[in-house]
C-alpha positions as CSV (number, residue, x, y, z in Angstrom):
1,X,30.1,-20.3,7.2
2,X,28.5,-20.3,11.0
3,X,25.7,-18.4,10.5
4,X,24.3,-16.7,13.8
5,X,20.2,-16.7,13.9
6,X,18.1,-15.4,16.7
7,X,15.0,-17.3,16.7
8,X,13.5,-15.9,19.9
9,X,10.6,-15.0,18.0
10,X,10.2,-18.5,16.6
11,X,6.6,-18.7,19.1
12,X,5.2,-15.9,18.2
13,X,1.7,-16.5,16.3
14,X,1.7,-12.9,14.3
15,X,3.0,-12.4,11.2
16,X,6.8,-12.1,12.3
17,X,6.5,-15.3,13.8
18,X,5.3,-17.1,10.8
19,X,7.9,-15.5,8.8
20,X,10.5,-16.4,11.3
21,X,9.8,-20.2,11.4
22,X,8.9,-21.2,7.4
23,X,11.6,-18.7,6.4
24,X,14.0,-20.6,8.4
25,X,12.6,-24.4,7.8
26,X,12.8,-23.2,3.9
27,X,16.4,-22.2,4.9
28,X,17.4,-25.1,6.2
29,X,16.9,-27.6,3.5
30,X,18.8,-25.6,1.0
31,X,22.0,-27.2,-0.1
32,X,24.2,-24.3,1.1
33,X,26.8,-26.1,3.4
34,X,26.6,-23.6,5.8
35,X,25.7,-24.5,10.2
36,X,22.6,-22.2,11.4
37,X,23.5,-21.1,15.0
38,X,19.9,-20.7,16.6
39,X,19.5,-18.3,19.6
40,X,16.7,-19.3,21.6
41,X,15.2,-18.7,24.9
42,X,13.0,-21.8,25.2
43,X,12.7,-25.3,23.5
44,X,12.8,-25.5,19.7
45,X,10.7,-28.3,18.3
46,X,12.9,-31.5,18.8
47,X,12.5,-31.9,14.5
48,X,14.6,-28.7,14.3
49,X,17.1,-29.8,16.9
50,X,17.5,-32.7,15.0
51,X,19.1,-31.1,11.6
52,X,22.7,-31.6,11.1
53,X,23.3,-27.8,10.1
54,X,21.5,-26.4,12.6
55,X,22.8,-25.6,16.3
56,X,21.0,-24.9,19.1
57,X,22.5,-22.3,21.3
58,X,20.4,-21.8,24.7
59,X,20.2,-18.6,26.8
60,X,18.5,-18.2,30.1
61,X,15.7,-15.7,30.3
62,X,13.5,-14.1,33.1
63,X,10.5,-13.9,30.8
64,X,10.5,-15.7,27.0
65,X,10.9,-13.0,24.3
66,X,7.6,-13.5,22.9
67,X,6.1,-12.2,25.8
68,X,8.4,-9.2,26.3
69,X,9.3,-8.0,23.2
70,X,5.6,-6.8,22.5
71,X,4.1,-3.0,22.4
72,X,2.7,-3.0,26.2
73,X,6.0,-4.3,27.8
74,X,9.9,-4.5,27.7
75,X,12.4,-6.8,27.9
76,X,15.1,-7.2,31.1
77,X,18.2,-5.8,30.5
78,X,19.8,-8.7,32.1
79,X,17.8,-11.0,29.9
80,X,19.6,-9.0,26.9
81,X,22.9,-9.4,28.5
82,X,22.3,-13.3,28.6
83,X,21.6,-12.9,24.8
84,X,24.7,-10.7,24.4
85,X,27.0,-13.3,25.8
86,X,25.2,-16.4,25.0
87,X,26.1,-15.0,20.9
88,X,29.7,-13.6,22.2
89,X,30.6,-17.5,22.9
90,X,29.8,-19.4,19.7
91,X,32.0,-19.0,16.7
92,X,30.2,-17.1,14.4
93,X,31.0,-15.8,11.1
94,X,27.7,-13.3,10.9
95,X,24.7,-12.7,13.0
96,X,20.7,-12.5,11.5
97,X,17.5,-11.6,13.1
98,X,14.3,-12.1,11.2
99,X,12.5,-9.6,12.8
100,X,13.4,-6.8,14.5
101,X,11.1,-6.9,17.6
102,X,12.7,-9.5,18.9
103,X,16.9,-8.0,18.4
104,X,19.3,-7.3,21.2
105,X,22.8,-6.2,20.7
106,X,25.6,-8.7,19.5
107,X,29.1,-8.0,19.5
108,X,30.6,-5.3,17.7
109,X,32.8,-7.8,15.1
110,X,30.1,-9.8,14.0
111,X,28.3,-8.0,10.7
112,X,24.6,-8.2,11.4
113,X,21.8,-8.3,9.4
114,X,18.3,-7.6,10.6
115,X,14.7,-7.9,9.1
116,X,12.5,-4.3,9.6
117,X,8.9,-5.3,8.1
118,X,7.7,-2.4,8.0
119,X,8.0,1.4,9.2
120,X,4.0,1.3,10.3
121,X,5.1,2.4,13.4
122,X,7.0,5.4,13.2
123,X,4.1,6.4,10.0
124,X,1.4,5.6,12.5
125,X,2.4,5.6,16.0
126,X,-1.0,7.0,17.4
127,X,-2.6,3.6,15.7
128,X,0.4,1.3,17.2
129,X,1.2,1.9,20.9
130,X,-1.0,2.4,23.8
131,X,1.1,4.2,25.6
132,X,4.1,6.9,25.8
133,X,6.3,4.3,27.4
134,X,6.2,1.7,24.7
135,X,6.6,4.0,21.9
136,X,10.2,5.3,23.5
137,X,11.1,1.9,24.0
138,X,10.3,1.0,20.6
139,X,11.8,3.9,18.7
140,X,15.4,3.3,21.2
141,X,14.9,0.0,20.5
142,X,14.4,0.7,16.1
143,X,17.3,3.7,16.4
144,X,19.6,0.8,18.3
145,X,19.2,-1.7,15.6
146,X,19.2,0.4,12.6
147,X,22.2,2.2,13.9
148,X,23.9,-1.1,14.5
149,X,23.3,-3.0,11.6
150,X,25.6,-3.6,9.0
151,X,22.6,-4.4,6.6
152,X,18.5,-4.1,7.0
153,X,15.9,-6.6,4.7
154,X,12.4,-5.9,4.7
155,X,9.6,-7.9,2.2
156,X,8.8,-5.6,-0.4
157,X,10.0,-2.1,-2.4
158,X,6.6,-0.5,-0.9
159,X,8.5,-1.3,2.6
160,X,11.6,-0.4,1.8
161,X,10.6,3.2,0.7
162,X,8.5,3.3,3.9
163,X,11.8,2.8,5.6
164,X,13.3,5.3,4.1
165,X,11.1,7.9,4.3
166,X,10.2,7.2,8.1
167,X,12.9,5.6,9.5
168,X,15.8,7.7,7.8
169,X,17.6,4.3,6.5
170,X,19.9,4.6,3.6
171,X,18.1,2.5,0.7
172,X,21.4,1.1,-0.3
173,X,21.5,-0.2,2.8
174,X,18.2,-2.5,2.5
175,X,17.6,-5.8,1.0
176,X,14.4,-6.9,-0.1
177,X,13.4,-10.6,0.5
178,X,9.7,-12.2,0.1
179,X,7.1,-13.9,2.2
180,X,4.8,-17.1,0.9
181,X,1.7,-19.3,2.1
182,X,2.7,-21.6,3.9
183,X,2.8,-25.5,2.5
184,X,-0.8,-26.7,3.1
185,X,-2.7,-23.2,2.0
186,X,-4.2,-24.6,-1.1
187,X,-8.2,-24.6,-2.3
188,X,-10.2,-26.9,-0.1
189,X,-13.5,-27.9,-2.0
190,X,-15.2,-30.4,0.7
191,X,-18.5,-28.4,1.7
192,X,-18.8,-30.4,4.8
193,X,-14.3,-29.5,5.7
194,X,-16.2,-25.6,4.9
195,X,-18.7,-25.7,7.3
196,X,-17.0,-27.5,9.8
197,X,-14.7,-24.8,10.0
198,X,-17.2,-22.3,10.0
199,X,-18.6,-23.9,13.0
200,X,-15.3,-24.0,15.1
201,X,-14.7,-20.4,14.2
202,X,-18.1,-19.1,15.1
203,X,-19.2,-17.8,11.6
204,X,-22.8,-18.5,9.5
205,X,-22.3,-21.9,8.1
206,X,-24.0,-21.4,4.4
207,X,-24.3,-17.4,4.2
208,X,-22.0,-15.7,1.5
209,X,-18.7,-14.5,3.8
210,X,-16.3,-11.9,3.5
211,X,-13.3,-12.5,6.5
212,X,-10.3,-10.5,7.4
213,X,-7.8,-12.6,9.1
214,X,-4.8,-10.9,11.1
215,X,-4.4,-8.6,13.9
216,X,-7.5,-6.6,15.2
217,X,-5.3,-3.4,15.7
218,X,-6.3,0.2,14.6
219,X,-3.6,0.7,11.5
220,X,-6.0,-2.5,10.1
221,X,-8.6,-0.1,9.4
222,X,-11.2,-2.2,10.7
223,X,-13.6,0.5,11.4
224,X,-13.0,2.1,8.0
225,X,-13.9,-1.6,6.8
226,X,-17.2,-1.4,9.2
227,X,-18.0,1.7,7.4
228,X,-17.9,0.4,4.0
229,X,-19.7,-2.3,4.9
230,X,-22.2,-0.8,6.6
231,X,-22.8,1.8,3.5
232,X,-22.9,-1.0,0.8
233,X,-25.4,-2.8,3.2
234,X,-27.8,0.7,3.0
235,X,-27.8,0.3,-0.8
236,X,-29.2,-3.4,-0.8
237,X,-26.7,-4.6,-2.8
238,X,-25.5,-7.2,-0.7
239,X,-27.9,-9.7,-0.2
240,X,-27.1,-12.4,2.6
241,X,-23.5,-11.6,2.6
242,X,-21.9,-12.0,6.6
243,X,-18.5,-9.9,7.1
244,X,-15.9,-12.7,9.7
245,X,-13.2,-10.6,11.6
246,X,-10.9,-13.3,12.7
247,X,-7.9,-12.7,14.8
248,X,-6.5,-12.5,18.6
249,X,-9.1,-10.1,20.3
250,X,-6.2,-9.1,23.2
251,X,-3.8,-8.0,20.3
252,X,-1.2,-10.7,22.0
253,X,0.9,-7.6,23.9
254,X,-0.1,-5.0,21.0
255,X,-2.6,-2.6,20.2
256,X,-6.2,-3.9,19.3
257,X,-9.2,-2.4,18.3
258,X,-11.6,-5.1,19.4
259,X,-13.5,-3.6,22.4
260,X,-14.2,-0.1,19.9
261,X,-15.2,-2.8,17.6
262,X,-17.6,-5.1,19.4
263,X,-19.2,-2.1,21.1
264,X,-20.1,-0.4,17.5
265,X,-21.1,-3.7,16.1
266,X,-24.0,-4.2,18.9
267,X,-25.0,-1.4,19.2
268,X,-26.0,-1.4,15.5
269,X,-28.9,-3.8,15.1
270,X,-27.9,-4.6,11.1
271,X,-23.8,-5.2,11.5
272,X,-25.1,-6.9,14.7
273,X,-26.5,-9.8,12.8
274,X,-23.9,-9.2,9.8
275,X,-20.7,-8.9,11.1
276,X,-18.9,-11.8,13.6
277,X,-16.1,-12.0,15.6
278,X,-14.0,-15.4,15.7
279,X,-10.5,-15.9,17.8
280,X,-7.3,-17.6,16.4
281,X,-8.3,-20.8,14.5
282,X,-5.6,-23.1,13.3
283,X,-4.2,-23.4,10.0
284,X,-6.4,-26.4,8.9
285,X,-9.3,-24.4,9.6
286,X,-8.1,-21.2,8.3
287,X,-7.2,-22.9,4.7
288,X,-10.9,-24.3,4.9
289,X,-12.6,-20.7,5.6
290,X,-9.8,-18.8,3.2
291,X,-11.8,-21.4,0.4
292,X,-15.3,-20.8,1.6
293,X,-14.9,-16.9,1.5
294,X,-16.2,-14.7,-1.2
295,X,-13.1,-12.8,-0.5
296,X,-10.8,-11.9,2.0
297,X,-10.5,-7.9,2.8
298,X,-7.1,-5.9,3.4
299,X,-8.4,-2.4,4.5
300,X,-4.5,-1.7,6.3
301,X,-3.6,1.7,5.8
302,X,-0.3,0.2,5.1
303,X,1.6,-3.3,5.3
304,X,5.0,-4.4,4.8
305,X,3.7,-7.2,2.7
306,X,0.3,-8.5,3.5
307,X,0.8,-12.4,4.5
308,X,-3.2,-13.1,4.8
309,X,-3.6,-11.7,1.1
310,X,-1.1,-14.2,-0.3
311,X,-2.3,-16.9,1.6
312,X,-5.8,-16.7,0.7
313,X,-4.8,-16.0,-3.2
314,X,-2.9,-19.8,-2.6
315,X,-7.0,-20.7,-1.7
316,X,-8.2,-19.2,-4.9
317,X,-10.1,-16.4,-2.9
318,X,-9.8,-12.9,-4.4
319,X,-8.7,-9.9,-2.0
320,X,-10.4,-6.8,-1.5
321,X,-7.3,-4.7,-1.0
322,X,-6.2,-1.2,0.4
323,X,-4.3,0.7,-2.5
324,X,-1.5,1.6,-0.1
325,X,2.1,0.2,1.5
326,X,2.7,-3.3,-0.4
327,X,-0.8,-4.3,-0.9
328,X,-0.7,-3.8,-4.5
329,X,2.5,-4.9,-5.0
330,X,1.2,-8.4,-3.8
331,X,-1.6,-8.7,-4.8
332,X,-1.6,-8.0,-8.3
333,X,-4.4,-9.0,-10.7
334,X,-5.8,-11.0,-8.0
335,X,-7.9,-8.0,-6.2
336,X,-10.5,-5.1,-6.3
337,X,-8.4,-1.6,-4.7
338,X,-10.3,1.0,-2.5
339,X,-9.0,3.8,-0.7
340,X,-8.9,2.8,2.3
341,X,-9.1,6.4,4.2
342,X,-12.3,6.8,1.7
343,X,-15.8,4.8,3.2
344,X,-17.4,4.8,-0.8
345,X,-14.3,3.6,-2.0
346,X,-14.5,0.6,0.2
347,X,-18.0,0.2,0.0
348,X,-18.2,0.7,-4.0
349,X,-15.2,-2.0,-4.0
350,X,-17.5,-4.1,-1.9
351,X,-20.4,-4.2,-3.9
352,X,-18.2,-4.7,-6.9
353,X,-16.8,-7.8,-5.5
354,X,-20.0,-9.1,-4.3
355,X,-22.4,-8.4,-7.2
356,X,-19.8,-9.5,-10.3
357,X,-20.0,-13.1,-10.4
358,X,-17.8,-13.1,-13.6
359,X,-15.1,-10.7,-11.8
360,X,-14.6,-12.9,-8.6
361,X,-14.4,-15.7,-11.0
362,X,-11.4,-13.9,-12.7
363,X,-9.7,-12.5,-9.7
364,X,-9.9,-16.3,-8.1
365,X,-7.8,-17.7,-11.2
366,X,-5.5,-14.4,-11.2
367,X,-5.0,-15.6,-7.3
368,X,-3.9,-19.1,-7.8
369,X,-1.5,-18.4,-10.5
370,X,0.2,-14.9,-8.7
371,X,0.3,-17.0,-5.8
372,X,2.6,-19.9,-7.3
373,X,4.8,-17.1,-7.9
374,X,5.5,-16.8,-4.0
375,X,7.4,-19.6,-2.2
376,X,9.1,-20.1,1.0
377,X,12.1,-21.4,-0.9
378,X,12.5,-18.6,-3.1
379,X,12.1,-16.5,-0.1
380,X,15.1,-18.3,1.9
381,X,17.5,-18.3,-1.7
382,X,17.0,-15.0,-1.4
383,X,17.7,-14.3,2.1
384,X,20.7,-16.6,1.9
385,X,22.0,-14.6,-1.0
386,X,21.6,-11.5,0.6
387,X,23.5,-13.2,4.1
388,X,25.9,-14.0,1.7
389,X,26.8,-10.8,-0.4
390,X,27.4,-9.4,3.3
391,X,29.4,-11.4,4.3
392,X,31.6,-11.2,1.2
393,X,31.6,-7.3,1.7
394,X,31.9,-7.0,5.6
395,X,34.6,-10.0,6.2
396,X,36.5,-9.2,3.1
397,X,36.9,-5.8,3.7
398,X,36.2,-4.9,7.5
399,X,37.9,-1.8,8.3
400,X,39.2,-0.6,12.5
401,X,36.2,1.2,12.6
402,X,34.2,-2.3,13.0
403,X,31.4,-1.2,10.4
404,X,31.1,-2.3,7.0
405,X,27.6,0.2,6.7
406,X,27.5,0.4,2.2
């Protein structure tokens, strides 16, 4: 089977790009016999190019995707067109995106399947875009995609349901795949590996740490997390412990929090010397910091699945988790839950984590064994399987109407 892929998104260093590139390497070695038509708009990494079942199908484009397909933009209608015919011309059986910021429309015959993360947008849209503008484009753009789709997949049940209830999709019409660490997140015991990466990132070298890693954008509840923090600090409870917020400060075209949260954090002498700000870092470091942390905190008022949470678990670091959207469903055994619209929820699940030695040490071995449970490979078996059924069910069966929507 020629199986269309658009892997605009493929640069993209947020959680859709991640899933977009090991979902696809993980889909790639399986043993399926199937060619992987790749839709780009710049240059793949010459290893990928390089893979007998993978083609690489260029298309022209004013501006990349990853730059236009964000909250504070758009993307050319031209550039879309390009897109449009660049898929039109190749022989395809089926057509997949991995993530739905980044689709276009594809020809009518081809049954499409498309990845929805989340519905954290239309549940929040206040917390997601800055503007009017980009929340019209976004919702044409969602309407557009959902409408068109023969079949949606999303990463958990807590997502799906989201879907549902916010987007209006038909839950029979939604597949559920997986996310995973990626190869490489595993615990790192070297001290001196640990403090070098402290060091690059900006964070207190030997001081107990708590990090949050992802996005610094409102529906993260980083100031919720600020005000647990702060509160558990009033009760002396937590010693020396340092809280590390590490992730793009500019929100890489989205939403972000950061300037709301740098102002409150010096203008407060306490979270001033407490609480630390650190850019991207690279995977190497980021495995080295998920291992150094006490634990690593999900305040989101929701997630579609939580990719920071899983990776640290793969570190043996426990999660101090939000009780909403797929967190739980994650997480597991492997985390302390807090509201996360409540401030002494998160600061009693704080001081909980911080002050039971003998509970960390549990949730750290709960982590590495839920975490073996996640793999890229399982992820892209499942994924193929659900490329497959539709395929069965759309070219078997495609009626003059050009929709095989069941």
């Amino acid at each position: 089977m020629n199986i269309g892929i658009d892997a605009t998104c493929w640069w993209n260093n947020r959680g859709f790009g991640r899933f977009t590139r090991e979902l696809l390497t993980a889909l790639f070695k399986l043993p399926a016999g199937h060619t992987y038509h790749l839709v780009v708009d710049q240059p793949l990494p010459d290893a990928v190019c390089a893979l007998p079942n993978v083609r690489v199908v260029a298309a022209s484009a004013s501006r990349p995707t990853t730059e236009a397909a964000v909250a504070d933009s758009n993307r050319s209608p031209f550039d879309m067109l390009r897109l449009y015919r660049a898929v039109a011309a190749q022989p395809l059986d089926i057509m997949y995106f991995p993530a739905v910021y980044s689709w276009y429309p594809v020809p009518r015959r081809l049954p499409t399947m498309v990845t929805v993360m989340d519905a954290i947008a239309e549940h929040y849209p206040e917390l997601i875009f800055p503007n009017w503008r980009s929340r019209l484009f976004w919702t044409v753009k969602m309407k557009a995609a959902v409408w068109s789709s023969d079949r949606l997949m999303t990463l958990s049940r807590a997502a799906r349901d989201e879907i549902v209830e916010y987007i209006g999709a038909d839950a029979g019409r939604i597949d559920i795949t997986s996310c995973a660490p990626s190869p490489g997140f595993e615990r790192v015991g070297d001290a001196q590996r640990q403090r070098e990466a402290r060091q690059r990132a900006n964070l207190p070298l030997d001081k107990p740490l708590i990090i949050f890693v992802g996005g610094l954008a409102p529906h993260k509840n980083l100031h919720g997390l600020l005000d647990g923090f702060e509160q558990s600090l009033q009760s002396g409870a937590l010693g020396d412990v340092q809280l590390g917020l590490i992730g793009d400060f500019r929100g890489a075209g989205f939403h972000s929090n950061y300037g709301s949260l740098a102002e409150r954090v010096a203008a407060n002498p306490e979270l001033k010397e407490r609480v630390h700000f650190s850019n991207y870092v690279s995977d190497e470091d980021l495995v080295a910091l998920y291992s150094s942390a006490l634990a690593v905190a999900m305040p989101s008022y929701s997630e579609g699945f939580g990719l920071p949470a899983i990776e640290a678990m793969a570190c043996g670091t426990p999660v101090l988790s939000s009780d909403r959207g797929s967190l739980p469903e994650v997480v597991g055994d492997a985390g302390v839950y807090f509201d996360p619209f409540d401030a002494d929820s998160i600061a009693a699940a704080i001081t909980r984590m911080v002050t039971d030695r003998e509970l960390r040490d549990e949730l750290a071995n709960n982590a590495l064994a839920r975490a073996q449970t996640f793999t890229w490979e399982r992820a892209a078996r499942l994924t193929l399987g659900h490329l497959e059924a539709m395929a069965d069910r759309c070219l078997g069966g495609r009626g003059a109407q050009g929709s095989c929507h069941q």
